[in-house]
N, C-alpha and C positions, 0 to 999 in steps of 0.2 A: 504460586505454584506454576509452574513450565506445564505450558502442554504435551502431550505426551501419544503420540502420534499410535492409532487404533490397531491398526494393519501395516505391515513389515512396507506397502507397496506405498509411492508416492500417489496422492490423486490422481496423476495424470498418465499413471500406467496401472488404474484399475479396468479400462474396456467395458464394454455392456454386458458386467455380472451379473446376479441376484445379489451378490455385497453390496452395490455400486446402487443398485437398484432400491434395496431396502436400506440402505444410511439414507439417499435422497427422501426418499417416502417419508420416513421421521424428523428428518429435517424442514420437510414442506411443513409435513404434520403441526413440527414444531413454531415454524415461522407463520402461519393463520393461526395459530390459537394467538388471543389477546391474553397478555398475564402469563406468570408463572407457573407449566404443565407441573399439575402433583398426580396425576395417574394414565397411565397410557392403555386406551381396550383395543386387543387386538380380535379381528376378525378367526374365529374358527376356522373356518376356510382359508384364512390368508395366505396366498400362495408363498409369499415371503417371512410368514409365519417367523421360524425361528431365526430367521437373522436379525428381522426388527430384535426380536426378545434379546438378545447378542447384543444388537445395540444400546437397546435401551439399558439391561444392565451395566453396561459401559459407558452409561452419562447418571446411572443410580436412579433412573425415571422407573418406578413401581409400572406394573404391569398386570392385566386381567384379560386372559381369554373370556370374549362374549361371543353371543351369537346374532350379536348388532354390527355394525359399519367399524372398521378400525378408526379410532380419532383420539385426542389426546383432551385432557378436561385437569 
C-alpha cells in the first residue's frame, strides 16, 4: 500500500503549527515506546488535545482521554 500523505502541505512547509507540533509529539511518543503501541492516553488538559486525536486516528492507534500524563502503551 503507497503511502498516502496526511496534510495537503509538504513537511517542509508546515512552520511551527499545533499540526507540526502534535504529529511530532506522537511521533516521539511513538519512537520511546519499545513494541507495538495498541492504545494511546491522552492528557485532559492536553493542549494539542485534538490534533494528537486527528492523528492518531489517522495511523488507527485507539485512543483514551485520562487524566494522567499523555503516553502511548
Amino acid at each position: 500500500m503507497a503511502d498516502v500523505p496526511i496534510l495537503d502541505k509538504g513537511i517542509d512547509d508546515w512552520g511551527e503549527d499545533e499540526q507540526e507540533k502534535a504529529y511530532d509529539k506522537l511521533q516521539s511518543l511513538k519512537q520511546d515506546f519499545e513494541g507495538v503501541p495498541t492504545k494511546l492516553y491522552i492528557n485532559e488538559d492536553e493542549e494539542l488535545q485534538s490534533y494528537i486525536m486527528w492523528f492518531a486516528r489517522m495511523e488507527s492507534l485507539p485512543y483514551e482521554i485520562t487524566d494522567g500524563e499523555t503516553r502511548i502503551c
